[in-house]
N, C-alpha and C positions, 0 to 999 in steps of 0.2 A: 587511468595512468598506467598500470599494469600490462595493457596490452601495446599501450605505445613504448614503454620504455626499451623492447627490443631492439622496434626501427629507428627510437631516437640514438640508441647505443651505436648500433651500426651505422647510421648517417655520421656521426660525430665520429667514428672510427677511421670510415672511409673517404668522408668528403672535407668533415671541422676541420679536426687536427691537422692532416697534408695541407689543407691552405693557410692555416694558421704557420706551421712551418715553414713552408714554401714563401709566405711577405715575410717571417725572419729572414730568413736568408739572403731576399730580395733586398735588405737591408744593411749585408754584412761584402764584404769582398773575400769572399769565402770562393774557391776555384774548383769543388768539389771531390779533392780529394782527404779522403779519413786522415786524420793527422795532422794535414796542412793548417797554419795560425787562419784564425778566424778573429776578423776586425770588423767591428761595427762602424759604419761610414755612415749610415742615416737615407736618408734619400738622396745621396748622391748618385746613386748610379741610374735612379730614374732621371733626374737633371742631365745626365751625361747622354743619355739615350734622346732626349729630347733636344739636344744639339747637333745632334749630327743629323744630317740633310735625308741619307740612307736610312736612318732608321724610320723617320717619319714617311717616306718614300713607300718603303715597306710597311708602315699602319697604313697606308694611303692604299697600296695594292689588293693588302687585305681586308680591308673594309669595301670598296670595292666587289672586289671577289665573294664576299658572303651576298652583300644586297642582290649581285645579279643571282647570283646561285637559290637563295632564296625565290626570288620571282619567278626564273625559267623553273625550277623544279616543281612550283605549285603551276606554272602556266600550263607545263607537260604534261603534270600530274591530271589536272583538269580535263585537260585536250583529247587525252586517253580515255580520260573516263567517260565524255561525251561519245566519244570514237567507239567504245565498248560497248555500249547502253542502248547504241541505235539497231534499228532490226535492220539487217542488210547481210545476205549471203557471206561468210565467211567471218562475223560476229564472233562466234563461238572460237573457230580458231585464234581467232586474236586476244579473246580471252586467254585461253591456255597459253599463249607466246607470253605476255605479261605477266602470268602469274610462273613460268617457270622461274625467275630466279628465287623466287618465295621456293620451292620445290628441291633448289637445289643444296641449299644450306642444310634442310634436313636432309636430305641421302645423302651428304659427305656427314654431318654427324651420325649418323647411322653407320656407314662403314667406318669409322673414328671408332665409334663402339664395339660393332663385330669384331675391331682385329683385337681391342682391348680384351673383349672378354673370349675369344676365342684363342688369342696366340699367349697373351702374357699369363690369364689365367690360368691356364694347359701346368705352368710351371708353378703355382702353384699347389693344383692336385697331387703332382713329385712329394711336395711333403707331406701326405698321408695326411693333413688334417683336416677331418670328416666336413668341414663346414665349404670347404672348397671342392670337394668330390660333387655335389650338387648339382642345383640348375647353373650354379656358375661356370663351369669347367664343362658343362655339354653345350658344343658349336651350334645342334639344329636347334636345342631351347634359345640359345643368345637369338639367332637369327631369327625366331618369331616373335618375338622378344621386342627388339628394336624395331623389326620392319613394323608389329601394331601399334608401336609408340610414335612411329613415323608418321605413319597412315593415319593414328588417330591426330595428332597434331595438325598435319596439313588438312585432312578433314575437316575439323573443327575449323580452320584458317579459311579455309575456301568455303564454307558454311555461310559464318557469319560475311564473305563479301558477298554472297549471290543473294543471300537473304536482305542484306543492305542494298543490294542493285535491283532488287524484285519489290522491297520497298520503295524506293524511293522514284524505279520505271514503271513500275508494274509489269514488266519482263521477267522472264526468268523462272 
């Protein structure tokens, strides 16, 4: 119990309580602002919501909207990955087109980093306290810094897909 009681504390922190909250409120005609009276009405406003044509209209669209989303996205997902797998001249390049936007989340977090520990930390070495004089406050350490943590991350990302696609084609 020991080692779960952390994730249990933080699931209940960040998932329990806000929904436990959030059906209070779902409960109260409460308008969201601090101060404003807060009256408990019960499930009337779910009753209220289930009368009107629009709201149901709107469950209607967005139900909808997931089930295709769902499908096309595993049909595409699929489709690709068939598309990937097969040995045909320019394979490899369609690889990398697919896995660039995996590539690009890290090199924006990465320059997210470098300007953090490169521009704001600069300021504070200004205050002579020795612990920020360091690797923190030196721009070419940041920068190798991040770019290996980059590198190894998508590394290890692109690892386990080629390893998964050489298993499972024997390609690769």
């Amino acid at each position: 119990m020991g080692l779960l009681a952390p994730s249990l504390i933080a699931f209940c922190i960040v998932v329990i309580i806000p929904t436990c909250i959030g059906f209070f409120y779902s409960l109260t005609n409460w308008n969201g602002i601090v101060g404003s009276d807060i009256k408990f009405v019960g499930f009337q406003n779910f009753i209220d919501i289930l009368r009107e044509m629009t709201h149901l209209y709107m469950l209607f669209i967005y139900c909808a909207f997931s089930v295709c989303a769902v499908v096309l996205v595993n049909f595409v997902g699929f489709a690709l990955a068939l598309l990937v797998t097969q040995k045909f001249r320019g394979a490899t390049l369609l690889r990398g087109i697919f896995f660039m936007p995996n590539m690009i989340g890290g090199l924006l977090l990465g320059f997210t980093w470098q300007f953090i520990f490169i521009s704001i930390l600069k300021l504070f070495k200004k205050t002579g306290i020795a612990a920020f004089s360091g690797w923190l406050s030196n721009g070419n350490r940041i920068y190798r810094i991040v770019d290996f943590d980059c590198v190894a991350d998508v590394g290890i990302y692109d690892d386990r897909i080629y390893c998964a696609d050489s298993a499972d084609t024997g390609i690769g």
